[in-house]
Backbone of each chain as ProteinMPNN parsed JSONL, in Angstrom:
{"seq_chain_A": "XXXXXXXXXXXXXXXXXXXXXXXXXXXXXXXXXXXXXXXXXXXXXXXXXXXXXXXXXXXXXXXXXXXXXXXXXXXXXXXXXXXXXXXXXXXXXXXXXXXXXXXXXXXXX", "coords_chain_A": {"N_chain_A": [[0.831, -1.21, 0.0], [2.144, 1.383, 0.818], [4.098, 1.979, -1.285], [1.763, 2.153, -3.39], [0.355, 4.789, -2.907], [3.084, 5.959, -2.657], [3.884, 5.98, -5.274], [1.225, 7.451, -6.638], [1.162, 10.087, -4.992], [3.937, 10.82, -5.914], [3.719, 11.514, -8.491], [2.28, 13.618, -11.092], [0.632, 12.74, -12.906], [-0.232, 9.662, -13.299], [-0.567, 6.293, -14.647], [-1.922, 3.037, -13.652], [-1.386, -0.06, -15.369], [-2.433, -2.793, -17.481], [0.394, -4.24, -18.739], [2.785, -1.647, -20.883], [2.786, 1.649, -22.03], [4.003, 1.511, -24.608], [3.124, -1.459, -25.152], [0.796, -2.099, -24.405], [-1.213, -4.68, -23.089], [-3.869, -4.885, -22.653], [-6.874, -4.065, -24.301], [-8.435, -1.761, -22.938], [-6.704, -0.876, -21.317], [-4.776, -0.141, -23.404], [-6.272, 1.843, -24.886], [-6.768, 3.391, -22.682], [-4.071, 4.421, -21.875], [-3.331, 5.805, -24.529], [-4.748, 7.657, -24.293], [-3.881, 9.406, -22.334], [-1.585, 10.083, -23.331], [-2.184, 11.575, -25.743], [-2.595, 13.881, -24.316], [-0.467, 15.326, -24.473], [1.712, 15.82, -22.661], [4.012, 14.373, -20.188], [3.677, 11.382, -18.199], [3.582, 9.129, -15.253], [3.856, 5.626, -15.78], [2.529, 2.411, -14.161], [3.467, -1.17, -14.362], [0.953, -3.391, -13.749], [0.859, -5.976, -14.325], [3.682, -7.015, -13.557], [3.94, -6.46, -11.686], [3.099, -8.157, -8.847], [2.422, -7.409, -6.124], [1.195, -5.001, -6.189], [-0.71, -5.059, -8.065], [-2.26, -6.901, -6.546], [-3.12, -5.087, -4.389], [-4.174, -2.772, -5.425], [-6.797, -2.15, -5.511], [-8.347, -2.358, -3.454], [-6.937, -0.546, -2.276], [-8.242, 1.689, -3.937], [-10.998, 1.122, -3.71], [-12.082, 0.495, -6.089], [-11.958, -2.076, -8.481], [-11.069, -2.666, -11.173], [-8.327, -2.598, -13.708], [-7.428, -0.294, -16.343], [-6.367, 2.247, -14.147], [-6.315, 5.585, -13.611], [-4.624, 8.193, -12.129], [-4.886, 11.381, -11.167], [-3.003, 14.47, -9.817], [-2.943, 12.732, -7.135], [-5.735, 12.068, -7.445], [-8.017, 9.417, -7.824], [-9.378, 9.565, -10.651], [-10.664, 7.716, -12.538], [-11.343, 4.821, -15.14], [-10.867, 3.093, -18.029], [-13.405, 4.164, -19.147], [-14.298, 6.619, -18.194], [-12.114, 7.986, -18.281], [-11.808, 8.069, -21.621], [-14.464, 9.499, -21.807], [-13.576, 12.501, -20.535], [-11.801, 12.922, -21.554], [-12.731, 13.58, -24.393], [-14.696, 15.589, -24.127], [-12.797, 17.446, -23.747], [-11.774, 18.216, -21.501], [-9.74, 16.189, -20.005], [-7.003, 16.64, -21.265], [-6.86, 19.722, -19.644], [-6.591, 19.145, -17.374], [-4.461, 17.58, -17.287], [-2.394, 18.851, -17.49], [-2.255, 20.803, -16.01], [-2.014, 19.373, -13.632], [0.387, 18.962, -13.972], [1.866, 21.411, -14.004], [1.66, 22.735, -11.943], [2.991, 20.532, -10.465], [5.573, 21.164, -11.413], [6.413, 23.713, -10.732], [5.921, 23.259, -8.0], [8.252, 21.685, -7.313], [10.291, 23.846, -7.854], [10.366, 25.777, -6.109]], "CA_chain_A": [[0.0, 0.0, 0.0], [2.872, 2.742, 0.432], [4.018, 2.099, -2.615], [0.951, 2.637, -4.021], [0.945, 5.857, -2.394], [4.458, 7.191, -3.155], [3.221, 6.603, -6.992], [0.341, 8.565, -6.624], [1.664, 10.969, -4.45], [4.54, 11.518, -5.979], [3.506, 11.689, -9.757], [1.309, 14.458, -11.165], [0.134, 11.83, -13.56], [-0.022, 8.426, -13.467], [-1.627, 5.25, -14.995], [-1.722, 1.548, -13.326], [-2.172, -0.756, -16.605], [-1.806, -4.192, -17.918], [1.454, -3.867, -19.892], [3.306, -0.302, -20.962], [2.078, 2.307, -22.852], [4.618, 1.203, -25.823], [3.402, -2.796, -25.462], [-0.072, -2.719, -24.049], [-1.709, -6.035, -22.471], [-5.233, -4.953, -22.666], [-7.334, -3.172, -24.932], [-8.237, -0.75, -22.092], [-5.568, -0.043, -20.529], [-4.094, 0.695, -24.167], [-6.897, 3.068, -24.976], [-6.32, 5.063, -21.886], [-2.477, 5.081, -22.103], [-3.269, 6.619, -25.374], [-5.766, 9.042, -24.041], [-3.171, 10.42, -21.607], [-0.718, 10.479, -24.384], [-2.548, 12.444, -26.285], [-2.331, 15.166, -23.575], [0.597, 15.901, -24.795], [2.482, 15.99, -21.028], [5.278, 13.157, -19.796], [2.823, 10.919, -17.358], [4.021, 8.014, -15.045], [2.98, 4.432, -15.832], [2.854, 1.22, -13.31], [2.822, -2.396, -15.215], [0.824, -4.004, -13.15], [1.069, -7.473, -14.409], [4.94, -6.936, -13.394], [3.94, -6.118, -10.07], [1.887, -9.118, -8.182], [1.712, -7.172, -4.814], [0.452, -3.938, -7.004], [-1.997, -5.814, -8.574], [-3.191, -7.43, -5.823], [-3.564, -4.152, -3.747], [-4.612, -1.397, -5.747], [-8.275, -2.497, -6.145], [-8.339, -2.087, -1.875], [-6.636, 1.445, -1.953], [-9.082, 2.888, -4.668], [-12.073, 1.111, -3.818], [-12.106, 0.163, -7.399], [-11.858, -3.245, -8.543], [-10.365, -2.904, -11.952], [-7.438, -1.789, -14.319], [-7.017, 0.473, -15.634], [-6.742, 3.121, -13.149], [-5.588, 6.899, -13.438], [-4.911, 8.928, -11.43], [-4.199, 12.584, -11.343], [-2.806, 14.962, -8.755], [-2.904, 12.062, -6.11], [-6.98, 11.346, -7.265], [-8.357, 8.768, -9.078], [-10.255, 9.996, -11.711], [-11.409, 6.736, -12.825], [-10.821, 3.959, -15.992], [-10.856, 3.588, -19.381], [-14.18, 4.835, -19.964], [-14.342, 7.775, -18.061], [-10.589, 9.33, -19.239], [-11.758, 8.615, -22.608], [-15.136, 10.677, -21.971], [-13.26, 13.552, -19.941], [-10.711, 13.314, -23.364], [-13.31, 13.775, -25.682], [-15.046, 16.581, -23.59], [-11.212, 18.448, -23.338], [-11.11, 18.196, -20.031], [-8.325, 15.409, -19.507], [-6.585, 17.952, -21.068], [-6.653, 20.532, -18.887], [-6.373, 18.475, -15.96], [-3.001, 16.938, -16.78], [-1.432, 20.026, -18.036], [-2.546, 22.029, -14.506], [-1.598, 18.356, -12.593], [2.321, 18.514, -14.638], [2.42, 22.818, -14.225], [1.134, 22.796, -10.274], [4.305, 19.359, -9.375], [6.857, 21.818, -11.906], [6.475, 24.855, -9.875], [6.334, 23.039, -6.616], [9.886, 21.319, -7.108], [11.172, 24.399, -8.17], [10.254, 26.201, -4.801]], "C_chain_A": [[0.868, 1.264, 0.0], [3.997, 2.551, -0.604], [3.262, 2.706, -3.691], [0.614, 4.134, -3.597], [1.656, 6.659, -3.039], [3.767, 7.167, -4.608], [2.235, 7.506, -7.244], [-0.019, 10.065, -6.449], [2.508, 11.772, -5.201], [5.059, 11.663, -7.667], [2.431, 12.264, -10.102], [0.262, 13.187, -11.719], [0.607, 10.421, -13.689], [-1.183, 6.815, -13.496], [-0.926, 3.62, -14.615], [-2.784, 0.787, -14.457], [-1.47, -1.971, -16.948], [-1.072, -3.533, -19.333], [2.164, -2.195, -19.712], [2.469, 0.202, -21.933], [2.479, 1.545, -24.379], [3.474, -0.648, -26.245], [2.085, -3.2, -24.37], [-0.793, -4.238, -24.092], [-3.403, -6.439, -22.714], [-5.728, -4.01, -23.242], [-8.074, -1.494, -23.899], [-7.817, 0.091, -21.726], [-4.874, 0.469, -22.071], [-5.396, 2.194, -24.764], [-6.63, 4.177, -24.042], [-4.881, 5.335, -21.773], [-2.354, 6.562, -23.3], [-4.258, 7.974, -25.177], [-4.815, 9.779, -23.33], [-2.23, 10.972, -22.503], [-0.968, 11.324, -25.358], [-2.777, 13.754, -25.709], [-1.41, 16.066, -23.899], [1.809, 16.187, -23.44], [3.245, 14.314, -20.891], [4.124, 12.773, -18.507], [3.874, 9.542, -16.725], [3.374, 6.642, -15.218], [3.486, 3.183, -15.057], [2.475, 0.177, -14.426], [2.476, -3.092, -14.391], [0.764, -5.622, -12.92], [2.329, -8.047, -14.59], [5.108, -6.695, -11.943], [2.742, -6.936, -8.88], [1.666, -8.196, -6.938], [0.865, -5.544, -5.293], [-0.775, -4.408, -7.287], [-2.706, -6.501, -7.495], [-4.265, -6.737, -5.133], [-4.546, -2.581, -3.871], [-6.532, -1.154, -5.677], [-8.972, -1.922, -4.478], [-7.957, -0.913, -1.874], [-7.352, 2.212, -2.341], [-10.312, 2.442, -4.008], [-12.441, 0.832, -5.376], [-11.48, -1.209, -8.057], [-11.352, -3.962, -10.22], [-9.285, -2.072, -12.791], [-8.006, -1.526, -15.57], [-7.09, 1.615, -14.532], [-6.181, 4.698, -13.093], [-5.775, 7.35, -12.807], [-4.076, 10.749, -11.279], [-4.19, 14.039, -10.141], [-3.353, 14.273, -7.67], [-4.412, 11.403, -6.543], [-7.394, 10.744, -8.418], [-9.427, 9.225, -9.573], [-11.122, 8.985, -12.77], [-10.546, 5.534, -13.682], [-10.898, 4.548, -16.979], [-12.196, 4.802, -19.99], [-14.328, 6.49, -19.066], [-13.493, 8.797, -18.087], [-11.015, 9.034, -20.306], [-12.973, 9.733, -22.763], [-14.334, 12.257, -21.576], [-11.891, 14.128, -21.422], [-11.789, 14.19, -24.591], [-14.496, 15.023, -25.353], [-13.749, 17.676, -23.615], [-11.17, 18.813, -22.556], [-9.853, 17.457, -19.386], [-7.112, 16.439, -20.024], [-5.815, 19.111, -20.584], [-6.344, 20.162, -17.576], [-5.043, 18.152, -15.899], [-2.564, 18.236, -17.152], [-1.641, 20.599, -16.285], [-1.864, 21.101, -13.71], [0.36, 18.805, -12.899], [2.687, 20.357, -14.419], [2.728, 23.389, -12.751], [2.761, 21.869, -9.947], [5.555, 20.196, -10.379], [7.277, 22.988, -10.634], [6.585, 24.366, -8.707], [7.486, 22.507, -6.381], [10.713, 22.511, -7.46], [11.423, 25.646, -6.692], [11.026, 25.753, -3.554]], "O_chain_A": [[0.495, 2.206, -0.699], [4.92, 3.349, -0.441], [3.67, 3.444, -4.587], [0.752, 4.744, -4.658], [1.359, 7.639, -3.723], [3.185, 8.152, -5.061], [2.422, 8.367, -8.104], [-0.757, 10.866, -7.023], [2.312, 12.976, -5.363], [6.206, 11.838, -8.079], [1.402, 11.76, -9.651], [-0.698, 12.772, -11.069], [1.71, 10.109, -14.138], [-2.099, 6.435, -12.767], [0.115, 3.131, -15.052], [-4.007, 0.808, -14.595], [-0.271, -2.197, -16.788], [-1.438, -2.87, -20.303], [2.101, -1.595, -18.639], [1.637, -0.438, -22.575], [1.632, 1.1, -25.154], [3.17, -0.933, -27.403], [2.119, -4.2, -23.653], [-0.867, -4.849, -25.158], [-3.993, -7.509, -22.869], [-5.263, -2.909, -22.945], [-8.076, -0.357, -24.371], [-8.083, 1.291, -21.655], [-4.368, 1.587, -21.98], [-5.059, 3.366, -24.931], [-6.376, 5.358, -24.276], [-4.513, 6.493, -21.576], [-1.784, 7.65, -23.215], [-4.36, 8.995, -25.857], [-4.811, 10.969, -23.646], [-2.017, 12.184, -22.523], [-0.012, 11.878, -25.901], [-3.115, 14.697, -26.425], [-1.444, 17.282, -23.705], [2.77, 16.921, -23.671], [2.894, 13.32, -21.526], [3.686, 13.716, -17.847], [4.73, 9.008, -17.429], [2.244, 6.545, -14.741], [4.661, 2.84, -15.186], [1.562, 0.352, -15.232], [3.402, -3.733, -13.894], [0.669, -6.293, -11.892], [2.545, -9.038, -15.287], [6.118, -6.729, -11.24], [1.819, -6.39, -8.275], [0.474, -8.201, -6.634], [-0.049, -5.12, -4.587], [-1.799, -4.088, -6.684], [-3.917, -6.643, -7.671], [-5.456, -7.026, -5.023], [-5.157, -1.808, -3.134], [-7.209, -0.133, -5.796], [-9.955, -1.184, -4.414], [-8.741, -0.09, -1.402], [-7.529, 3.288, -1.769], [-10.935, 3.419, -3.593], [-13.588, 1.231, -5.578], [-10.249, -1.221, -8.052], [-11.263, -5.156, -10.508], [-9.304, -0.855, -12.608], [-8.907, -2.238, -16.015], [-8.222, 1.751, -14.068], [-5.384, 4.807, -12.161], [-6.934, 7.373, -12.393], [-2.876, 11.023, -11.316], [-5.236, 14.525, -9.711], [-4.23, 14.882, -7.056], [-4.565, 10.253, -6.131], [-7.298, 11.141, -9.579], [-10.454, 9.286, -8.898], [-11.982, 9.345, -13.572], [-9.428, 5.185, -13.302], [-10.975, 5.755, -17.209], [-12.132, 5.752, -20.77], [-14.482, 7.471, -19.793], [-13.717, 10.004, -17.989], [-10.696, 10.086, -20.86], [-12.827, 10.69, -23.523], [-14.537, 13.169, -22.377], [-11.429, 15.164, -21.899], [-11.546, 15.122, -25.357], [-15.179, 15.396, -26.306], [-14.049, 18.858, -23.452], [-10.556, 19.872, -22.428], [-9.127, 17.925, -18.509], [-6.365, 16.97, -19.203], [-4.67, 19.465, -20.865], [-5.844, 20.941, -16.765], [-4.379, 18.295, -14.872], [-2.219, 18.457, -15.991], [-0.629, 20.615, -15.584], [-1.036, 21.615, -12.958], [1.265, 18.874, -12.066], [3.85, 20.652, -14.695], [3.62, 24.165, -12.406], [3.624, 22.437, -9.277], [6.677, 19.804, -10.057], [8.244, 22.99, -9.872], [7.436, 24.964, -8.048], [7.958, 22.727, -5.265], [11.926, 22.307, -7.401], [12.489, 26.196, -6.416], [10.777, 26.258, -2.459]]}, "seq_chain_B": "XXXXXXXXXXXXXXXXXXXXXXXXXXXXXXXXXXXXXXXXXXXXXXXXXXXXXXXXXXXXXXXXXXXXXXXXXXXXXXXXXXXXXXXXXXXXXXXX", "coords_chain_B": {"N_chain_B": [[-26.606, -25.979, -21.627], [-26.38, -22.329, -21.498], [-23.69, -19.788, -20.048], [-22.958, -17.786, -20.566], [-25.479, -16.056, -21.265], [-26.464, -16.248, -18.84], [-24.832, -15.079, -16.724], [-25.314, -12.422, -17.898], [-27.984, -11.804, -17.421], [-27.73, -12.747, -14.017], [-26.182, -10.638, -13.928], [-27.923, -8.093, -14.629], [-29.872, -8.504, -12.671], [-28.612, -8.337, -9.786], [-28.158, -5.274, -10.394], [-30.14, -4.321, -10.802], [-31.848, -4.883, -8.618], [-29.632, -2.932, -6.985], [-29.813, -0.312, -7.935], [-32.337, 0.072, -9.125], [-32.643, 0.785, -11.995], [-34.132, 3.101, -14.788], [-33.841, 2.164, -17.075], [-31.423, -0.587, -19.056], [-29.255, -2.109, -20.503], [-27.415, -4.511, -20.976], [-24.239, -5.838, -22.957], [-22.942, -8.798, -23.862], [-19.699, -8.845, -24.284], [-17.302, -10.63, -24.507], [-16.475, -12.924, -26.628], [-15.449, -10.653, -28.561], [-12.794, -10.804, -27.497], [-11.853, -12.647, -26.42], [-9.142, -14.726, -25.17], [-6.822, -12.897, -25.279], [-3.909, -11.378, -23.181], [-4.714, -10.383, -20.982], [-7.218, -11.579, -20.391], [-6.847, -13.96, -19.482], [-8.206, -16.537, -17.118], [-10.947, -16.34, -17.507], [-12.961, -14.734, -16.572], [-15.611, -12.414, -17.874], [-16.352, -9.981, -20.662], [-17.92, -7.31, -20.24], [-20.425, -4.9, -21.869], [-21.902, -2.182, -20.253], [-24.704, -0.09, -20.265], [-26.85, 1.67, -18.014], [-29.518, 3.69, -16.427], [-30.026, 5.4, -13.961], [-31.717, 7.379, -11.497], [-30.23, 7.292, -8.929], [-27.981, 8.028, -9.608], [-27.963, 10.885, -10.107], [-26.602, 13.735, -9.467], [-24.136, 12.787, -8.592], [-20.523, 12.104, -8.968], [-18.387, 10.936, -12.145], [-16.269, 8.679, -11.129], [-17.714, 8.052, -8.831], [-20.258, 6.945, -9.432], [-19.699, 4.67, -10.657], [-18.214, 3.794, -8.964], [-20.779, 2.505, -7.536], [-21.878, 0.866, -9.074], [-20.124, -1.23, -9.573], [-19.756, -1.868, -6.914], [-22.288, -3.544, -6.17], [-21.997, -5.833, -8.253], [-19.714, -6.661, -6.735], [-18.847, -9.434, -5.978], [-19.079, -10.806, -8.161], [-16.629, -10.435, -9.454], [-13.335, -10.478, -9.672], [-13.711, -12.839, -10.712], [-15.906, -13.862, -12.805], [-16.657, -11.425, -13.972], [-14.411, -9.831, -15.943], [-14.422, -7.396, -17.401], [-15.589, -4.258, -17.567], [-17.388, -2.197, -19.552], [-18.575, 0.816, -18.884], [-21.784, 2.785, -18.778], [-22.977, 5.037, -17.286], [-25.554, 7.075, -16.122], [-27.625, 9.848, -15.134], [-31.078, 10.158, -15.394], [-32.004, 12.748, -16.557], [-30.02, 13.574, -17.77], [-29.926, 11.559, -20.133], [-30.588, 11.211, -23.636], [-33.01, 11.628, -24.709], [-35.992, 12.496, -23.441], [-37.942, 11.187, -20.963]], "CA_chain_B": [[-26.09, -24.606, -21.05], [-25.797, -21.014, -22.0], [-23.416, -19.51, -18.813], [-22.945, -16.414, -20.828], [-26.212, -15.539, -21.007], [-26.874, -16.795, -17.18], [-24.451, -14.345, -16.241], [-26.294, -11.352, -18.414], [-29.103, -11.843, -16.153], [-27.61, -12.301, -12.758], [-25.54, -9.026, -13.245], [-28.757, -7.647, -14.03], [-30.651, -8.667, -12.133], [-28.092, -7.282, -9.13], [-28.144, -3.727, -11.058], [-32.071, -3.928, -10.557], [-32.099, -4.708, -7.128], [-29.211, -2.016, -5.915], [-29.437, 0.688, -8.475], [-33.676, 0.537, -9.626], [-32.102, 1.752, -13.452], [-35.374, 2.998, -15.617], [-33.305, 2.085, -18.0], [-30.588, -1.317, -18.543], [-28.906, -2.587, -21.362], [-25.876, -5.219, -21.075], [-23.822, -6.866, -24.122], [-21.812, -9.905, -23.526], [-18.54, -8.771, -25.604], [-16.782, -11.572, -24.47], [-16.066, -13.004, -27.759], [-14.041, -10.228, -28.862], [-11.45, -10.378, -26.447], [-10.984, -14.189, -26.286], [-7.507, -15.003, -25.504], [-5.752, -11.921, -25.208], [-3.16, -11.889, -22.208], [-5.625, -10.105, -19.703], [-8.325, -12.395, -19.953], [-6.715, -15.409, -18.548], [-8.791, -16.806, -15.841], [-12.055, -16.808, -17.919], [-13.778, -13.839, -16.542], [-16.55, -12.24, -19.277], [-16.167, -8.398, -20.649], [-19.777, -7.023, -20.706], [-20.985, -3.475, -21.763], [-23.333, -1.532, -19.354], [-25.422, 1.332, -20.544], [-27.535, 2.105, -17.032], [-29.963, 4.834, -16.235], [-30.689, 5.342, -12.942], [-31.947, 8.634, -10.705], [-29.754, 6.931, -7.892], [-26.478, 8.614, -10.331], [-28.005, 12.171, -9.983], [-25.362, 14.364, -8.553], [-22.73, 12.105, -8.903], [-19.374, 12.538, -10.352], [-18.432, 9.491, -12.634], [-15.978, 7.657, -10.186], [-19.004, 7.626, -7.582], [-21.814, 6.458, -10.019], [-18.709, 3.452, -11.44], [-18.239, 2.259, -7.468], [-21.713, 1.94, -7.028], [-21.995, -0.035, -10.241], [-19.165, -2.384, -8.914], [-19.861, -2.426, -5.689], [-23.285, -4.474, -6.712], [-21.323, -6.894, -8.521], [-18.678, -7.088, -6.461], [-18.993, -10.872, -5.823], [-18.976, -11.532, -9.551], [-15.396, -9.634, -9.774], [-13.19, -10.661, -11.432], [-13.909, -14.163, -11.539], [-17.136, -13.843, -13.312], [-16.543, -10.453, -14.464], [-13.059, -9.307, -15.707], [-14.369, -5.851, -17.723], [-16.582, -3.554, -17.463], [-16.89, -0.85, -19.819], [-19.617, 1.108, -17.86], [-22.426, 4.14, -19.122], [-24.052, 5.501, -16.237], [-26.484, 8.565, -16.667], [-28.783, 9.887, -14.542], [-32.346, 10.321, -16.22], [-32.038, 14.175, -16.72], [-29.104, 13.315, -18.809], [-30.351, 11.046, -21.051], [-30.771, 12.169, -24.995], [-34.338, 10.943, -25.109], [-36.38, 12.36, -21.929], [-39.389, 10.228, -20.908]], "C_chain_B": [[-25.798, -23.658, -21.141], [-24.837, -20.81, -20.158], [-23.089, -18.073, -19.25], [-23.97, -15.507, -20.683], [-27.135, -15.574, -19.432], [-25.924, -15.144, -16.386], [-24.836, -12.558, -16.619], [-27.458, -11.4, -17.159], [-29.09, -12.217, -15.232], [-26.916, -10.833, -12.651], [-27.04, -7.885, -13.653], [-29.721, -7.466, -13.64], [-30.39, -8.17, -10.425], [-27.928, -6.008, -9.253], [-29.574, -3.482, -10.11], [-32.072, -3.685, -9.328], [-31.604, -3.572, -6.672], [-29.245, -0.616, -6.264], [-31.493, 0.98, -8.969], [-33.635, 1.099, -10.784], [-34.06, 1.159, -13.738], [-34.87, 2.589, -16.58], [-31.913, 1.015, -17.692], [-30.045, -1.939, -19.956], [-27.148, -3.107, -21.392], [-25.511, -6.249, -22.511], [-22.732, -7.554, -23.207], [-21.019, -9.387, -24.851], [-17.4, -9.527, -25.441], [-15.567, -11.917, -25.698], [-14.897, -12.733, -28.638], [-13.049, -10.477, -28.431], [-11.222, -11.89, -25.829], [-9.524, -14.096, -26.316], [-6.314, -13.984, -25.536], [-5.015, -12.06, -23.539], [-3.945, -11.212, -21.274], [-6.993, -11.005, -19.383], [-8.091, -13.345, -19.285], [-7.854, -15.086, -17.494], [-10.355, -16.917, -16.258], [-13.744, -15.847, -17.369], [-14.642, -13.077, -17.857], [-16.186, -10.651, -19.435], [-17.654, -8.286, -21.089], [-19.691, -5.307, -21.039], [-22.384, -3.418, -21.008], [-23.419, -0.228, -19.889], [-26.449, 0.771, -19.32], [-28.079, 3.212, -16.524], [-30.507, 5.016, -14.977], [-31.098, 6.915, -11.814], [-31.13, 8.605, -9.208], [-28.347, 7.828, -8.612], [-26.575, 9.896, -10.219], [-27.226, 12.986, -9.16], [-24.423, 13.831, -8.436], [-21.753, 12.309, -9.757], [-19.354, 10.761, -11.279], [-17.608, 8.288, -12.043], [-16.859, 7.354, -9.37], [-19.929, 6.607, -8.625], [-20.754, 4.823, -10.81], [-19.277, 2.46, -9.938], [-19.283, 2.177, -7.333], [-21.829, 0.635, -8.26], [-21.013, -1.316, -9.696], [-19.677, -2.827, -7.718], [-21.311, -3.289, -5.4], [-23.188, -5.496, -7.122], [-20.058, -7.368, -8.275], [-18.203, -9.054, -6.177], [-18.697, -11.409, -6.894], [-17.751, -10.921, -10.031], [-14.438, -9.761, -9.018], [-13.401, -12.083, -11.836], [-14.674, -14.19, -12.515], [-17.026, -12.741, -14.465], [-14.893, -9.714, -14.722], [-12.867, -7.964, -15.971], [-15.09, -5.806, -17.651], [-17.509, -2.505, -18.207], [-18.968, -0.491, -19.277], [-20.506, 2.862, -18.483], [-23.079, 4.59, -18.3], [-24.258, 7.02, -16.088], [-27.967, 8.53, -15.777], [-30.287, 9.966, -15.772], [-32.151, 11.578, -16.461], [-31.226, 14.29, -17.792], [-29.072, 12.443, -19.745], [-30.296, 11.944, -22.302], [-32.474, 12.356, -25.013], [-35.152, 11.444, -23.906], [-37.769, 11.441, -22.801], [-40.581, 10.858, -20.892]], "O_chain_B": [[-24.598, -23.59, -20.876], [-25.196, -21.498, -19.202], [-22.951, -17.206, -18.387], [-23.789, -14.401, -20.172], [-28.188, -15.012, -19.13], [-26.485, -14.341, -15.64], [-24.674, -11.642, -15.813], [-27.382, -10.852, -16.059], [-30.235, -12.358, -14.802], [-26.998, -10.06, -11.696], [-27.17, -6.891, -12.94], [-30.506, -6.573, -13.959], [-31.32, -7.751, -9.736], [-27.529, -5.421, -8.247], [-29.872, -2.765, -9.155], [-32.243, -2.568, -8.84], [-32.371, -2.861, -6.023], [-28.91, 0.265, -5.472], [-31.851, 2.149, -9.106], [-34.474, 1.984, -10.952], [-34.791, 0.209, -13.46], [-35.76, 2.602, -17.43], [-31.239, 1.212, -16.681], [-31.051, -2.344, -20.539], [-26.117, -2.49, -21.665], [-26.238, -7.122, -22.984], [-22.005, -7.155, -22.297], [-21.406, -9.431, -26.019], [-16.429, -9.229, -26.136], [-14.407, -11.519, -25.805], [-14.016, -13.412, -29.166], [-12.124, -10.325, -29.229], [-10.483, -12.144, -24.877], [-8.827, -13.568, -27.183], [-5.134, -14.242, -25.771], [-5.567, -12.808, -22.733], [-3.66, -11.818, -20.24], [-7.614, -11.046, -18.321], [-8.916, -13.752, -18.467], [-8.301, -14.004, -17.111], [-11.087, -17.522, -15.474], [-14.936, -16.067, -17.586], [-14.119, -13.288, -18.952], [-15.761, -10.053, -18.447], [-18.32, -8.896, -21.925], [-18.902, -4.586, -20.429], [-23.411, -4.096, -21.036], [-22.502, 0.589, -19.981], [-26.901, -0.367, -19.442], [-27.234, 3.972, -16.052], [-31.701, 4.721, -14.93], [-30.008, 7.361, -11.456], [-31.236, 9.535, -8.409], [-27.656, 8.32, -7.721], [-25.486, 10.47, -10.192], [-27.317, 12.76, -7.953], [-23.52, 14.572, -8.049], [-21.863, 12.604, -10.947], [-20.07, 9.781, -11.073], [-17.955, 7.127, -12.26], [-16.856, 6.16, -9.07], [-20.139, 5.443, -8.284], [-21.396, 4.013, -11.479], [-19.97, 1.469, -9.705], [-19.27, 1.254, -6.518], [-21.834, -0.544, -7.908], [-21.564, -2.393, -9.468], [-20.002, -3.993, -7.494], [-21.395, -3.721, -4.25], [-23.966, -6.367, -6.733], [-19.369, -8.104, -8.981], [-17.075, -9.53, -6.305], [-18.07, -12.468, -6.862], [-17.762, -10.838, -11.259], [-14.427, -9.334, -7.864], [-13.31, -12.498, -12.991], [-14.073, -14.67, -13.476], [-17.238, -13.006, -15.648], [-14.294, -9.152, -13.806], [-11.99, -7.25, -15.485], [-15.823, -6.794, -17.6], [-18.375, -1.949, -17.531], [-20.01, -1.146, -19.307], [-19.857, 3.905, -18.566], [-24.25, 4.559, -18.678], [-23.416, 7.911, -15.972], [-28.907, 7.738, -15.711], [-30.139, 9.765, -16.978], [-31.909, 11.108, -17.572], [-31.555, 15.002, -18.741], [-28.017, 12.477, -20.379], [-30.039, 13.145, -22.222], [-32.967, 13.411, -25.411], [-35.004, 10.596, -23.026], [-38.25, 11.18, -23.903], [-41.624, 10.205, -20.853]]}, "name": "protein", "num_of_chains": 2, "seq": "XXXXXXXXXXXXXXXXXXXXXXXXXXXXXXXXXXXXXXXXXXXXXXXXXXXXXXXXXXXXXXXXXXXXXXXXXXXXXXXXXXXXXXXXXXXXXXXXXXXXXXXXXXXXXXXXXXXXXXXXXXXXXXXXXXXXXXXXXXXXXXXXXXXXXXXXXXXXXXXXXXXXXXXXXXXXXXXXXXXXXXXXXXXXXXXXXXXXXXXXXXXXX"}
């Protein structure tokens, strides 16, 4: 669990998904890799089917019981289908850009 | 034995009970997604379109965990995806 944590914590953006963005596992999780990617912003990604105690746990930390999972400025914001609606509204967007402009400025402080 | 379509109508038939949707429509999309490396284990991928007045005011992570947390029992053995539409009635295209 503080693992899961520090990743969350300590990445504006970041997606827990079967596989990598490059070499997705699941049609899901590669749709929303590519939804964040299309943000245009550097995001962090967990492989969770590289990480058995990840995968076991994350489903217990969110309250959410499948991958994928994003999450941005520490909150999960949901799965596949609701980063690709908040994409196709242009809100994901604006969210990661403010999540990646908000953790620039605070390391530079 | 159908068990595909057995499982169409226990998930909702748990929707009904915890959510009261005026509105319910699940596909078994199974099929597609035979055999790819996340399915192991033999869980089903279903689409949910669900309309319920219980989603009103909800953001869309809230109105998901309730949706799960209904079929949590059937997850992930039973159930491995989800992809999930939940809309209050106000938000519908179509009012009643």
């Amino acid at each position: 669990m503080d693992r899961i944590r520090a990743a969350v914590e300590d990445n504006p953006v970041v997606i827990f998904m079967k596989g990598t963005p490059q070499f997705p596992q699941c049609g899901f999780s590669s749709r929303a890799a590519q939804a964040l990617a299309a943000c245009g912003e550097e995001f962090a990604y967990v492989n969770v089917l590289e990480d058995p105690e990840i995968f076991e746990n994350l489903p217990r930390f969110a309250n959410w019981p499948t991958f994928p999972q994003i999450y941005i400025k520490g909150e999960l914001i949901g799965g596949c289908d609701i980063t690709l609606e908040l994409l196709q509204k242009g809100e994901l967007q604006q969210m990661v850009k403010d999540a990646v402009q908000s953790a620039r400025s605070g390391t530079e402080g | 034995m159908n068990t595909d379509g057995d499982r169409v109508a226990r998930i909702r038939a748990r929707l009904k009970e915890a959510l009261a949707p005026v509105e319910i429509e699940i596909e078994d999309d199974s099929a597609r997604h035979a055999g790819h490396a996340g399915a192991r284990g033999g869980g089903g991928h279903f689409n949910l379109r669900i309309v319920s007045a219980r989603f009103a005011g909800l953001s869309p992570v809230e109105r998901h965990r309730l949706v799960y947390q209904a079929l949590a029992d059937m997850m992930p053995a039973e159930i491995h995806a989800l992809a999930i539409d939940a809309r209050a009635p106000a938000e519908t295209a179509h009012q009643p």
